[in-house]
C-alpha positions as CSV (number, residue, x, y, z in Angstrom):
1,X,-133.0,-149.0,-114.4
2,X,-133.0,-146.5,-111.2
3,X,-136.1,-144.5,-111.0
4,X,-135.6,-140.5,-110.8
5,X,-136.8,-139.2,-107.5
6,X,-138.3,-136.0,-106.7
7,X,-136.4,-133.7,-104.5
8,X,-137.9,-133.7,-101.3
9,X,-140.4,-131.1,-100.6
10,X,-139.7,-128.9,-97.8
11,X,-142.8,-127.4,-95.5
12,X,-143.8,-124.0,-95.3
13,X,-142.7,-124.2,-91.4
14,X,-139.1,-125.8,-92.3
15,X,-138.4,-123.2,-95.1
16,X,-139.8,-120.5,-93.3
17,X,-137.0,-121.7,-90.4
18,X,-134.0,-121.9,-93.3
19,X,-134.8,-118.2,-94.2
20,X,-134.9,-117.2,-91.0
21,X,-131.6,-118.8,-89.7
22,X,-130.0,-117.1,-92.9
23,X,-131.2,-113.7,-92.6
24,X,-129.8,-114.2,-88.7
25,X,-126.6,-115.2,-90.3
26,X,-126.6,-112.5,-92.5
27,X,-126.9,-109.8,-90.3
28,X,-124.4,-111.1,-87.7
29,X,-121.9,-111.0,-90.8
30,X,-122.5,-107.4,-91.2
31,X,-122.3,-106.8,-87.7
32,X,-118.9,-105.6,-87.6
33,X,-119.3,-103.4,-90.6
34,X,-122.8,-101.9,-89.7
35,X,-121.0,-100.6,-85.9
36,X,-118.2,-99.0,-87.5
37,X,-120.0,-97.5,-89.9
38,X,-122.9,-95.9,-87.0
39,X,-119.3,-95.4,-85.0
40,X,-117.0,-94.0,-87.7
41,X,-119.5,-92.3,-90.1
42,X,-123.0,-92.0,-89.7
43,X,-122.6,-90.8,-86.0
44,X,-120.0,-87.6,-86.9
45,X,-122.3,-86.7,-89.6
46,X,-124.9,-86.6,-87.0
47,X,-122.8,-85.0,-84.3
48,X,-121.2,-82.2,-86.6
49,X,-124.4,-81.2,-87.9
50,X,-126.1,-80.4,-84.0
51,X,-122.3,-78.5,-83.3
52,X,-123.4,-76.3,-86.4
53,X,-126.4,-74.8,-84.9
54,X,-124.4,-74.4,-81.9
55,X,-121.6,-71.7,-80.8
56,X,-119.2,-74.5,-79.4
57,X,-115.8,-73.6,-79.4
58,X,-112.9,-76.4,-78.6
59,X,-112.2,-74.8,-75.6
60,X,-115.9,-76.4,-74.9
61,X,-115.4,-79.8,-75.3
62,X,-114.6,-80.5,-72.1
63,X,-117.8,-79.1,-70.8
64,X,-120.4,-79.4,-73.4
65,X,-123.4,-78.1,-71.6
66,X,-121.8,-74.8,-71.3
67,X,-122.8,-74.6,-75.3
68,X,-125.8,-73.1,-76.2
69,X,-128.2,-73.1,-79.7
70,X,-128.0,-70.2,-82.1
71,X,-129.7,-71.6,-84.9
72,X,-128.9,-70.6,-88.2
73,X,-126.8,-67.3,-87.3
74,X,-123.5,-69.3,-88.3
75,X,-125.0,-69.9,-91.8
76,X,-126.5,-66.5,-91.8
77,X,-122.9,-65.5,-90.9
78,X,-121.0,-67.7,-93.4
79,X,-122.8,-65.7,-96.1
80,X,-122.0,-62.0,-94.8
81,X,-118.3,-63.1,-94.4
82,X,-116.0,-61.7,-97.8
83,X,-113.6,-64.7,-96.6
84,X,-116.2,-66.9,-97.1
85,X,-117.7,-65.5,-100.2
86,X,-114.2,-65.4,-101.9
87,X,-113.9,-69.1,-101.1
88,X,-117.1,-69.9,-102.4
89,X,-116.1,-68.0,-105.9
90,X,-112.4,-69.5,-105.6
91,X,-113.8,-72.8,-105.5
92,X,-116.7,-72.1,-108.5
93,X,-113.6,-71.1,-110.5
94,X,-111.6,-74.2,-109.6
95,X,-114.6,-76.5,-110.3
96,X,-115.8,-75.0,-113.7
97,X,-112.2,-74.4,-114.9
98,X,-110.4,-77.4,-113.7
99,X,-113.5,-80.2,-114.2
100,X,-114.1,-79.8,-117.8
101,X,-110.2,-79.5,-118.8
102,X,-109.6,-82.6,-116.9
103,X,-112.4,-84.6,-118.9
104,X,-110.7,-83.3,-122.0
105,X,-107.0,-84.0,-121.7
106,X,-108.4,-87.7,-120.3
107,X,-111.0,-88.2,-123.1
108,X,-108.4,-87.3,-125.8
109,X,-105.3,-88.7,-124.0
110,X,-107.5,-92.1,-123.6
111,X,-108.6,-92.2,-127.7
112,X,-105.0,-91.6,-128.4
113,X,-104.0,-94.2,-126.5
114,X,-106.6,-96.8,-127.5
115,X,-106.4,-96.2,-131.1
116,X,-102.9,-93.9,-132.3
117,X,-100.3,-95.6,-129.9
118,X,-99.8,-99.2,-130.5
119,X,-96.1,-99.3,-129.2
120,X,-95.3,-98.6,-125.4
121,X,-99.3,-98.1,-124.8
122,X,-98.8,-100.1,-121.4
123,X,-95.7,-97.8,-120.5
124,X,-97.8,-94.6,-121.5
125,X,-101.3,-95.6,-119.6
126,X,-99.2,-96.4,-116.2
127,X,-96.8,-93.0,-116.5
128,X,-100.3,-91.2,-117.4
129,X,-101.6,-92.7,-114.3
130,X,-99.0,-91.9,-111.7
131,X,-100.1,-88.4,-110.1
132,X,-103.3,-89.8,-109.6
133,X,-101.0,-92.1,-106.9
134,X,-98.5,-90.2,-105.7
135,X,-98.7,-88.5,-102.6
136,X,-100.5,-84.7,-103.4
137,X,-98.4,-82.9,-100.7
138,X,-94.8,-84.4,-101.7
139,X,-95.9,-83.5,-105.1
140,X,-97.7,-79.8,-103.9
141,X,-94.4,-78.8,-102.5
142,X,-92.4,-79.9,-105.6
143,X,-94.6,-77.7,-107.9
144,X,-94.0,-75.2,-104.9
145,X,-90.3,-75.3,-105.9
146,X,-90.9,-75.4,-109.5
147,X,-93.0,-71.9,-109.4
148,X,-91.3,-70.0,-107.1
149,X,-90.1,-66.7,-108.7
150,X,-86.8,-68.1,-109.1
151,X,-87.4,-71.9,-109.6
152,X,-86.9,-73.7,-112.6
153,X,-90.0,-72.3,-114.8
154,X,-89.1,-68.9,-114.4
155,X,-85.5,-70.2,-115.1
156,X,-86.6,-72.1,-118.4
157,X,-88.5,-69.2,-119.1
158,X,-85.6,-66.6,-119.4
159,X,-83.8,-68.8,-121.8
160,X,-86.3,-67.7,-124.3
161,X,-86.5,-64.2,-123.1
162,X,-89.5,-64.7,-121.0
163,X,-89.5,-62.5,-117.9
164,X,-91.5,-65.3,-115.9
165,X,-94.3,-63.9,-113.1
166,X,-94.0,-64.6,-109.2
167,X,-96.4,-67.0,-109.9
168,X,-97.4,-68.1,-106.2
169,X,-97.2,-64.8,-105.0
170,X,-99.2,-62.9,-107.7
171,X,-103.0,-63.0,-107.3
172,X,-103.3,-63.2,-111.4
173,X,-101.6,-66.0,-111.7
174,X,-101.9,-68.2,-108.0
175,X,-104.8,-69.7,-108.7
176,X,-104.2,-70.7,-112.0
177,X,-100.7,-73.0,-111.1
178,X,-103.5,-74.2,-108.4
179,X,-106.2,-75.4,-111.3
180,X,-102.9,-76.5,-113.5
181,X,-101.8,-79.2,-110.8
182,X,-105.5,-80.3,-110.1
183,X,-106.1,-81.3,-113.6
184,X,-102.3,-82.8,-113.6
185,X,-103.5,-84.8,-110.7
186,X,-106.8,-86.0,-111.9
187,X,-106.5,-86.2,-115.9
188,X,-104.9,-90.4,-115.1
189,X,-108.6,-91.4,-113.4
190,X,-110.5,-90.1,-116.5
191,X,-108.5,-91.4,-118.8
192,X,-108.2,-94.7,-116.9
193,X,-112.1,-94.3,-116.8
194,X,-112.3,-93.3,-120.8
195,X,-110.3,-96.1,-121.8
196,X,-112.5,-98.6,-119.9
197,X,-115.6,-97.1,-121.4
198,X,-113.7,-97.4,-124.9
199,X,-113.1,-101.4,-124.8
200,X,-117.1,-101.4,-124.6
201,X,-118.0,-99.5,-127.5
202,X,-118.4,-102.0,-130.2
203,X,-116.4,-102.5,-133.6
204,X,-118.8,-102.9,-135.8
205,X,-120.1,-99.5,-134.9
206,X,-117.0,-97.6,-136.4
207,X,-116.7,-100.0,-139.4
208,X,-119.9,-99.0,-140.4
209,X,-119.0,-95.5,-140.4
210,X,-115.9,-96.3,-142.0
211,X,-117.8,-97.4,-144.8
212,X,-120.2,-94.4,-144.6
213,X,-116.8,-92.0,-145.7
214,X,-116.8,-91.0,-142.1
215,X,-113.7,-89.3,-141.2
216,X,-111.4,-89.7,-137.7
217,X,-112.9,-86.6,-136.0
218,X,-116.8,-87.2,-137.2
219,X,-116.3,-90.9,-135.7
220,X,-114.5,-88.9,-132.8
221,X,-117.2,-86.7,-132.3
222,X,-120.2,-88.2,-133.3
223,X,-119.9,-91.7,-132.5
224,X,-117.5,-91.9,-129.7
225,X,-118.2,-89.3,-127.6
226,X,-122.0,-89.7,-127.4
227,X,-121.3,-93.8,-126.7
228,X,-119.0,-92.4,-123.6
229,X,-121.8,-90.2,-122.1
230,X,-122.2,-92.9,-119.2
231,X,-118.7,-92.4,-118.5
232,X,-118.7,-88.6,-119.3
233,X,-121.4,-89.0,-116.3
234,X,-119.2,-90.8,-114.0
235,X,-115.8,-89.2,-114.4
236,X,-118.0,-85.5,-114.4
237,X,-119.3,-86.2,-110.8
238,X,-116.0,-87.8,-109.3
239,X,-114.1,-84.9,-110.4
240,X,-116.9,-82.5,-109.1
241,X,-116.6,-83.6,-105.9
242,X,-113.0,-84.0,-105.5
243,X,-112.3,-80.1,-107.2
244,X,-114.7,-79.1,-104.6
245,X,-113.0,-81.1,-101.3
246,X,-109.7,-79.1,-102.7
247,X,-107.3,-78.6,-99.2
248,X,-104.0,-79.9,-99.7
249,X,-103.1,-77.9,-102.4
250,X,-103.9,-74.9,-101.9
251,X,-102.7,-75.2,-98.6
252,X,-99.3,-76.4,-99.1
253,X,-98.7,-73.8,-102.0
254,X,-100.0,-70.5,-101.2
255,X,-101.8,-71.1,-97.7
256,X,-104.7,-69.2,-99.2
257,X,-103.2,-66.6,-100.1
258,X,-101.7,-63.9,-101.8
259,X,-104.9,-61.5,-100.6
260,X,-107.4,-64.5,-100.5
261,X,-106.7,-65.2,-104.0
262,X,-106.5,-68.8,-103.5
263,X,-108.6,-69.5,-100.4
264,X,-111.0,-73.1,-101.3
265,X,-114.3,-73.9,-99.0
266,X,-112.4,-77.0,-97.5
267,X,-109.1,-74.5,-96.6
268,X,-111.4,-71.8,-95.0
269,X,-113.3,-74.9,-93.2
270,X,-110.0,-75.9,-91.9
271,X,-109.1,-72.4,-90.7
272,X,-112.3,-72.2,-88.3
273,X,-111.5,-75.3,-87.3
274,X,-107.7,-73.7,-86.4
275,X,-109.8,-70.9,-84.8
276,X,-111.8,-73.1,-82.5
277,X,-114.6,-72.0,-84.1
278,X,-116.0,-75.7,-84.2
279,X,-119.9,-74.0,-85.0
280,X,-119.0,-72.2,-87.2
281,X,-116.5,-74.8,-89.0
282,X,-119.5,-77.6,-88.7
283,X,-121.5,-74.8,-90.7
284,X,-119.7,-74.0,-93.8
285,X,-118.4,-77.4,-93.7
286,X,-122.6,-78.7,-94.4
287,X,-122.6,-76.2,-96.7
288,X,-119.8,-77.6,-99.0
289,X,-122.0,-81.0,-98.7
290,X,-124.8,-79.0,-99.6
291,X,-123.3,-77.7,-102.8
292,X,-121.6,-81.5,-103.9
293,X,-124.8,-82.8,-103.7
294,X,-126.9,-79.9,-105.5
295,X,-124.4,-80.3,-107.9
296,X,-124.4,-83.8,-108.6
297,X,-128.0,-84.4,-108.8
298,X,-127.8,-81.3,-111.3
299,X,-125.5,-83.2,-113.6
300,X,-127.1,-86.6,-113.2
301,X,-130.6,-85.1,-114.3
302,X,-128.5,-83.3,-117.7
303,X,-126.7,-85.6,-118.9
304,X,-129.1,-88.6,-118.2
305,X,-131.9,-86.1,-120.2
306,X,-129.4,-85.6,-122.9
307,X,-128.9,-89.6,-123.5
């Protein structure tokens, strides 16, 4: 009969040396990531928020000691501008319109499709799911087509009498086909999220509400919906951030306009940059980060209170 051994014992100097040659071998592993990152990100972040307190214009970039500090003028500025303002309320509208009635058509749209559809569930969740991947302009200038005064829903409209707005050119009305193709582009993520969040709510949970004489919209609405609050969380503060980054749409559509009326933060951004305003562009563009991350630390703290 073979005696058991003991593993050998290692000294403190010779484990101290295995530690050491594996946090070497770690980091020169994440060498290549950590320079692209300081390259790529950290050290435009850095760069754009000095050119904000600056009044560098492109035409400066080939000399950039000609550019001088101003401080907080540009911000000062930013908030005196009715451009600005209007994009700031724009946006507001597009964010507290478009967030919450993208969390409902993908919260409902996921519990139908969990529960209600049993055939052709695959086929529904990927056709759900496509405008979340297809491309926004190709899909912005389609909708472009589709709402022009004489397109196909103004067209669809008269059949039934309907004497269809010029829906892109009308101020009353631009901003809301804007909002109506956000949520068309985003509703596929939340209910791709929803549905995840479904398969981990547990059985036994609505059986036992079955039995209680719980109906389909108290189980709806009293057990489901407070079990998703993690994901509620989640798909909330991805769609926060990406209603606020709005650009290609309302740029492809309407440019900004009629009168302003659809002018986003991350469109007027763009325009200083046009303007070679880069101070100026640096500026409001901080003050968009500033907002996303006001917000989201606002709706981490209420919903996380609430659960």
């Amino acid at each position: 009969m073979l005696e058991e051994r003991p593993a050998p014992r290692r000294s403190p100097a010779r484990r101290s040396a295995v530690t050491t040659g594996q946090n070497r071998a770690g980091w020169l592993l994440s060498l290549p990531f950590i320079v692209i990152f300081l390259t790529f990100t950290a050290l435009p972040i850095v760069i754009s928020l000095v050119i904000g307190f600056t009044d560098m214009r492109s035409s400066d970039l080939r000399n950039p000691l000609a550019v001088s500090f101003v401080g907080l003028s540009h911000f000062t500025d930013l908030f005196a501008n009715p451009q600005f303002l209007r994009s700031l309320l724009n946006t507001g509208i597009y964010v507290v319109v478009g967030v919450p009635i993208t969390l409902a058509v993908g919260f409902l749209l996921a519990v139908a499709l969990n529960t209600g559809i049993p055939r052709f569930r695959t086929f529904f969740r990927a056709a759900f799911y496509v405008p979340v991947v297809t491309n926004i302009v190709a899909v912005a200038t389609i909708w472009q087509y589709a709402f022009n005064a004489r397109g196909p829903v103004n067209s669809a409209l008269a059949w039934f009498g309907i004497d269809g707005p010029n829906w892109l050119g009308d101020p009353a009305f631009a901003l809301a086909v804007i909002i109506a193709l956000g949520v068309w582009l985003n509703f596929g993520t939340a209910m791709v999220l929803y549905l995840a969040g479904l398969q981990s709510v547990p059985e036994d949970v609505y059986e036992a509400a079955a039995l209680d004489g719980a109906g389909r919209w108290r189980i709806l609405f009293s057990i489901t919906w407070p079990l998703l609050r993690p994901t509620t969380l989640l798909v909330s503060v991805l769609l926060t951030i990406f209603f606020l980054q709005v650009f290609e749409v309302p740029y492809v559509l309407t440019d900004g306009g009629p009168l302003d009326s659809t002018i986003t933060l991350g469109l007027f951004t763009f325009n200083q940059f046009g303007f070679g305003d880069l101070g100026k562009a640096a500026a409001s563009s901080y003050v968009m980060v500033l907002i996303v991350a006001v917000l989201g630390i606002v709706q981490f703290r209420l919903l996380r209170s609430k659960s």
